[in-house]
C-alpha positions in Angstrom: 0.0 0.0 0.0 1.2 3.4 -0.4 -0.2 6.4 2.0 0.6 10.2 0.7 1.5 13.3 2.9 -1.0 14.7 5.6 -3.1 11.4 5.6 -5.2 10.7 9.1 -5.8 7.2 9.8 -7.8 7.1 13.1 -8.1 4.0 15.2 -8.8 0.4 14.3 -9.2 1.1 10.5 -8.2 -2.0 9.1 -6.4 -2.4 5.6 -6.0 -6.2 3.9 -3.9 -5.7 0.9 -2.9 -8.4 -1.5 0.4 -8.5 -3.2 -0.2 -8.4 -7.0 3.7 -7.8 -8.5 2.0 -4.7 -10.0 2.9 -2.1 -7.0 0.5 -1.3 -4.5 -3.1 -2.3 -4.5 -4.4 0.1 -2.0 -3.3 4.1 -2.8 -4.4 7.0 0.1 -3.9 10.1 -1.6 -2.6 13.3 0.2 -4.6 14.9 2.6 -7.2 12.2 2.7 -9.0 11.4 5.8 -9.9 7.6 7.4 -12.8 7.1 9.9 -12.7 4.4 12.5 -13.8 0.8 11.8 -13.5 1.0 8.7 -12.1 -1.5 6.5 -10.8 -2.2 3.1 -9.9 -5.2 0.8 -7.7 -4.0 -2.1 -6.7 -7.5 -4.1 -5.8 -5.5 -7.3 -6.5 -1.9 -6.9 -8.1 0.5 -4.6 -7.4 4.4 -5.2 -8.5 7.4 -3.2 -7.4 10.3 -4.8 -6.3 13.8 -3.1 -8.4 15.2 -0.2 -10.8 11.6 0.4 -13.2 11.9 3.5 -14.4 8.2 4.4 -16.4 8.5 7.5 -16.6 5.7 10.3 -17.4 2.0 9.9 -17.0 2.8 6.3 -16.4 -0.8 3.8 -14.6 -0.8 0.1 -13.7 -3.7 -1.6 -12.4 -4.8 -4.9 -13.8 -8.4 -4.9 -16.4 -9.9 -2.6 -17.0 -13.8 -2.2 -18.3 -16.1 -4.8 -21.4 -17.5 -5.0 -22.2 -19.0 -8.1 -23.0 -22.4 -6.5 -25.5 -22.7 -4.4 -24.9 -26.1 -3.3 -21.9 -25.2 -1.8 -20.8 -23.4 1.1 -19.7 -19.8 -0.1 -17.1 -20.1 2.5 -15.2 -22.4 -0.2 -16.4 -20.9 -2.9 -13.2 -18.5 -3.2 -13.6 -14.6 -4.3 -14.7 -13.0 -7.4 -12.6 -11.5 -9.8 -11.2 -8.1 -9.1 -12.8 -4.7 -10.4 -10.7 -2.2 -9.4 -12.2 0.5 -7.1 -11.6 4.5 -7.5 -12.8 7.1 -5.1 -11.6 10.6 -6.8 -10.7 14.1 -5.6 -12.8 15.7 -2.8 -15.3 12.8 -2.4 -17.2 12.0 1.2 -18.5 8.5 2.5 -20.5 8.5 4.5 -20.8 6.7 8.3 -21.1 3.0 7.8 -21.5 2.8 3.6 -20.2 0.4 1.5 -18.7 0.8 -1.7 -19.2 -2.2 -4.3 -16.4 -4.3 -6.8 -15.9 -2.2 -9.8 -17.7 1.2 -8.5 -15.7 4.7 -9.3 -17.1 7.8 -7.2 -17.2 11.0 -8.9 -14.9 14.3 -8.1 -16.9 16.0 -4.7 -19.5 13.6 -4.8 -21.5 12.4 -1.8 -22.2 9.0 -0.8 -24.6 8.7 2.5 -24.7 6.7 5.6 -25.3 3.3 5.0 -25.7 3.4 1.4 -24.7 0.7 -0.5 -23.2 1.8 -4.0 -23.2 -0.9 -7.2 -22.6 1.7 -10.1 -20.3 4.1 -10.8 -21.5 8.1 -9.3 -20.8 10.9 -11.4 -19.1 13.8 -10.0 -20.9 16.6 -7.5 -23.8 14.3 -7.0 -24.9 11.8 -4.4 -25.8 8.4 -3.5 -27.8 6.0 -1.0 -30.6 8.9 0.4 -32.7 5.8 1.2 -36.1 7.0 1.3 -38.5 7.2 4.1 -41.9 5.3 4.5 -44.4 7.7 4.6 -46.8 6.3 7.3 -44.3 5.5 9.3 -41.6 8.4 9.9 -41.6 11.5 11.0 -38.6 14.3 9.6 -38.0 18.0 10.5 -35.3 19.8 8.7 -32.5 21.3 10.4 -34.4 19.9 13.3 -34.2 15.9 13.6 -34.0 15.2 17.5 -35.1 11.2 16.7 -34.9 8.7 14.8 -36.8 8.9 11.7 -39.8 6.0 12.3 -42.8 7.4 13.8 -43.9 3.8 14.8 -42.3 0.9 16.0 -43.0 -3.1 16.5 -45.3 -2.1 19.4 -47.5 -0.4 17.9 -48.3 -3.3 14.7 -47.7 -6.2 16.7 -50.9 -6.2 18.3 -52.8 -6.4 15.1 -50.2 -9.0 13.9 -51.5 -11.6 16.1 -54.9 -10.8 17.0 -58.4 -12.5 16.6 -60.2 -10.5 14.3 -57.0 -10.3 11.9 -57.2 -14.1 11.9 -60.7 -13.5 10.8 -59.6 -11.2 8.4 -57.2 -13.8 7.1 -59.9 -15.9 6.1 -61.7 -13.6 4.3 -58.6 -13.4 2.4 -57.6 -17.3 1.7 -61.3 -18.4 1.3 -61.5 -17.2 -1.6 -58.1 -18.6 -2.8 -57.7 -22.5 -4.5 -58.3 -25.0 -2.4 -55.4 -27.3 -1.7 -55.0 -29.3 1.8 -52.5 -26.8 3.1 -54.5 -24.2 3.2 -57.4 -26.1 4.0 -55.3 -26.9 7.8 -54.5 -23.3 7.7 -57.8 -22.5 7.8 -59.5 -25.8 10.5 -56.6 -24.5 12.4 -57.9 -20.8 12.5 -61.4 -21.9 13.1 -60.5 -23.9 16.1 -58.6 -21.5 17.5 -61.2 -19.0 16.9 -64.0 -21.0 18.5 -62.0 -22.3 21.4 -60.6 -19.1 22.6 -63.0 -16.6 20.9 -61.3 -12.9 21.1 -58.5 -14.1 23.8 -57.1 -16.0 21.3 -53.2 -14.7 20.3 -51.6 -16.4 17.7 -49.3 -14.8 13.9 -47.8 -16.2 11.7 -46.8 -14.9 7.7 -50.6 -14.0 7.1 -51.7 -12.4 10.4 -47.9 -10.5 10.6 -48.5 -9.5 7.1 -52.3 -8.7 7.0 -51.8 -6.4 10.4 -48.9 -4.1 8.8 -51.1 -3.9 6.0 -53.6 -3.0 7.8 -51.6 -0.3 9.9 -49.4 1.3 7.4 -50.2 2.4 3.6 -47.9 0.3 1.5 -47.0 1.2 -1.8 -44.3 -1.1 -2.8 -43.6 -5.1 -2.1 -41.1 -7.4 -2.6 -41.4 -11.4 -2.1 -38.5 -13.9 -1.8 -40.6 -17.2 -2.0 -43.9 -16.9 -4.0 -45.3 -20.5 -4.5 -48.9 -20.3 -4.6 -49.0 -16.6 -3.9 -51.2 -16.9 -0.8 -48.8 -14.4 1.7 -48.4 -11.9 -1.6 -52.8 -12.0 -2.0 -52.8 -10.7 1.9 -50.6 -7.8 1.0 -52.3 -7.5 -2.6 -56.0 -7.5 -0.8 -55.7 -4.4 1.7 -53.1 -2.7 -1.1 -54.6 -3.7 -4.2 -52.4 -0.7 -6.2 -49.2 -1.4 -4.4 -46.1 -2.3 -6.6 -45.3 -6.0 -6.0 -42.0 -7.6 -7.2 -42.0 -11.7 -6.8 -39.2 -14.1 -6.7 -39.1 -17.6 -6.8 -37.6 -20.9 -8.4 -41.2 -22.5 -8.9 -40.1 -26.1 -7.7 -42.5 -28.2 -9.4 -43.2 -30.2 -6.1 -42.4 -27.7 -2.8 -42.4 -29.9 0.2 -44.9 -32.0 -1.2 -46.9 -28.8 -2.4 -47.4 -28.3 -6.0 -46.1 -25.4 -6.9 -48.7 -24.0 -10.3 -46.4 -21.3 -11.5 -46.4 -17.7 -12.0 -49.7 -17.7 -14.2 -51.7 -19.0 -11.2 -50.1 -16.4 -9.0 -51.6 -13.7 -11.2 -55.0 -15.7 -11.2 -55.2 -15.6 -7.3 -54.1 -12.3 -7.0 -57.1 -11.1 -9.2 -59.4 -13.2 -7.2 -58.5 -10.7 -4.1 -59.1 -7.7 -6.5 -55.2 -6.8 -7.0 -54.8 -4.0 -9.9 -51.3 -2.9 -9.4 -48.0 -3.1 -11.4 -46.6 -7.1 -10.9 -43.4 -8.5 -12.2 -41.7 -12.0 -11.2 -38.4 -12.8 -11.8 -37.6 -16.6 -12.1 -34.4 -18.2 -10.8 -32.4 -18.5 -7.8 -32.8 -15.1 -5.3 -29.0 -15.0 -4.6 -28.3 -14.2 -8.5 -32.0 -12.8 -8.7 -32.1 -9.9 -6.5 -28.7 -9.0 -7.1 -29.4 -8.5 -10.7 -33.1 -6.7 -10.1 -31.4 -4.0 -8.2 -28.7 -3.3 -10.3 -31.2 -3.0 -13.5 -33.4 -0.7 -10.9 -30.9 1.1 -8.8 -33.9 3.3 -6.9 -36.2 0.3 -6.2 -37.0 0.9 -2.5 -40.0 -0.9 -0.7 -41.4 -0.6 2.2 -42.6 -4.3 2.4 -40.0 -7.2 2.4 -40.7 -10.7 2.9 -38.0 -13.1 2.8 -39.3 -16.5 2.8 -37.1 -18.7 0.0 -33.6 -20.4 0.6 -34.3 -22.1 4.4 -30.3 -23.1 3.9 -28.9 -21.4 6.5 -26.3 -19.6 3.6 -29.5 -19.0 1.5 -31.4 -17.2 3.7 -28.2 -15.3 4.9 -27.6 -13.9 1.6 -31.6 -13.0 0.9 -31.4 -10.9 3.9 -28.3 -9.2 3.3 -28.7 -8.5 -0.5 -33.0 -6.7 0.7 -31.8 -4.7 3.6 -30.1 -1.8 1.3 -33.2 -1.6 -0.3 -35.9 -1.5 2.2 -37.6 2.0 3.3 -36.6 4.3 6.6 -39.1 2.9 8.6 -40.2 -0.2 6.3 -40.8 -3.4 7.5 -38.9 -6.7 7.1 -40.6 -10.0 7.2 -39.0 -13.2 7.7 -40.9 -16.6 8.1 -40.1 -20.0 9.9 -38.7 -18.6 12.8 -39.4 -22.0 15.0 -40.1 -24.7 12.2 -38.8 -27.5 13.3 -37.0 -28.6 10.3 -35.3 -25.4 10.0 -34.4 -24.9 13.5 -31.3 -22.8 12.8 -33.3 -20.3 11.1 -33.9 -18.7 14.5 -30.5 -17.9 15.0 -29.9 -16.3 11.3 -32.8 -13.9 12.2 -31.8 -13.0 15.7 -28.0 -12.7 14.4 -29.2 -10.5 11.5 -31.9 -8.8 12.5 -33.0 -9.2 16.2 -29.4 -7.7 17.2 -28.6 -5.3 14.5 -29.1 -1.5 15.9 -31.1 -0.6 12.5 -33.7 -2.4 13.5 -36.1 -2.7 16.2 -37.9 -6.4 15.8 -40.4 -8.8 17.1 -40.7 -12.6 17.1 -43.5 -15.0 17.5 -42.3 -18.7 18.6 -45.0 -19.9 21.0 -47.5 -21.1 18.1 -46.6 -22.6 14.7 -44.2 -22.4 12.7 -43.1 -18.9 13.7 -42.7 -15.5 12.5 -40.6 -12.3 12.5 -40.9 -8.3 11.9 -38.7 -5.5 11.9 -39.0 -1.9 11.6 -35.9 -0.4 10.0 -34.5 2.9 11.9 -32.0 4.2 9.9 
């Protein structure tokens, strides 16, 4: 590596440079400045021009790990090939952003907190202003004492797991295709109903989903795991305009569920009176996503289910690669919490979610199959 004149480096930055016979692969121009925390990986080249501000807990690499298998641990999947990184004269990161394989930021250009950046930003302009949901925050300018969300878990969770959204629920799925899932879905409900009447507490996807619905106007929606569409005809009955993005494989047989295919989808969603703008994208939701949000760099939503990949790596990545793109004060969804043949996916959702600061969450384990919610912060 090579550092220039009147360079600050404060604590615990941490700098992992690869020998490439080339000269250095990380360059600190003069008079730059590095926050704490943060950390780069230069394996070919990583430049910052003259006069760079990187802010705390700040992350630039010029390769990240491969995944092109996803039958195999990415662990030993090795890393990508390098795209060499450029961060040019007078440029600011901000607190905690990451900067993406391949990506050159522009002469005085801005990139904010958190942001992640996949494309290249002209100069003088900026990046990552992640939009705000507009039920749920609350903004002053020049005068921001709080957080940005208005509302927290408390406020949705008791509509996420009470009796008369149940009953909504089944307004919903009744009038859905029969199959013998959804026909326990709905004895179970009824049971529950008649034994404990309005006591009754119970969520899972459909309650969780129908009672955010319920609380907050949602505009936009994005589904890892579609199948037979029944969580995405809860969001698309209450928000029959919103904008709804679907991903899925379509497995032909799903757990011993048939799995009709993206036709049927649009079929139920009809039945429930949807109206709004639908695409699907077919494939696996580690390349899927990825590729989605680099064709629509200012998708945001302020609904995210993830509820594909129950691999432990898979559902890792489906988190990681919807976070970026999900709204100040936008909720994350996140299903199987306590299934007992996917017991570990507890721990991925309290490692990832649960205990990250952006978030505030709530979990359901004491019924079913169990089911999480999270209100992003910042």
């Amino acid at each position: 590596m090579m550092i220039g004149d009147r360079v600050l480096v404060r604590e615990h930055a941490y700098f992992n440079c690869a020998p490439s016979g080339k000269g250095p692969t990380l360059v600190i121009g003069n008079g730059s400045y590095i926050g704490r925390f943060s950390h780069f990986n230069a394996y070919e080249s990583v430049i910052l021009e003259e006069d760079v501000l990187i802010s705390d807990r700040v992350f630039i690499s010029d390769a990240h790990h491969n995944y092109s298998d996803p039958e195999k641990p990415i662990i030993r999947q090795g890393l990508t090939r390098a795209q060499p990184v450029r961060l040019k004269q007078g440029c600011w990161i901000g607190v905690g952003a990451v900067i993406m394989p391949g990506v050159t930021i522009g002469q005085n250009a801005i990139v904010a907190a958190n942001a992640v950046v996949t494309r290249d930003l002209p100069k003088k302009r900026s990046w990552g202003l992640v939009p705000h949901q507009s039920d749920m925050t609350y903004t002053e300018e020049n005068n921001q004492l709080l957080d940005p969300p208005l509302a927290g878990v408390s406020t949705i969770a008791p509509d996420c797991c009470s009796a008369a959204t149940v009953r909504g629920v089944l307004q919903v799925i009744d009038s859905l295709s029969e199959e013998r899932f959804l026909s326990y879905v709905k004895n179970y409900y009824r049971k529950g109903l008649e034994k404990f009447g309005d006591k009754w507490v119970y969520a899972d996807i459909n309650t969780v989903l129908y009672g955010i619905c319920k609380n907050i106007r949602i505009q936009s929606y994005l589904e890892i795991g579609v199948r037979r569409g029944r969580s995405m005809a809860i969001v698309a009955s209450l928000r029959p305009e919103c904008r709804i993005a679907g991903f899925d494989l379509w497995l032909p047989n799903y757990w011993d569920q048939e799995s009709p295919g993206k036709e049927f989808v649009q079929k139920e969603l009809k039945k429930v009176g949807y109206r709004g703008e639908l695409v699907f994208m077919d494939g696996n939701s580690r390349k899927t996503v990825p590729e989605y949000f680099k064709k629509n760099p200012e998708a945001y939503f302020d609904l995210i289910t993830v509820d594909g990949d129950h691999s432990v790596g898979g559902a890792r990545v489906d988190i990681r690669n919807v976070i970026p793109r999900l709204k100040i004060g936008g909720v994350l969804v996140f299903d199987d919490i306590t299934n007992p043949w996917h017991p570990y996916l507890s721990r991925v959702w309290d490692k990832m979610v649960v205990c990250n600061p952006r978030f505030a969450a709530y979990s359901f384990k004491e019924l079913g199959l169990g089911v999480g919610f999270a209100v992003r912060r910042y």
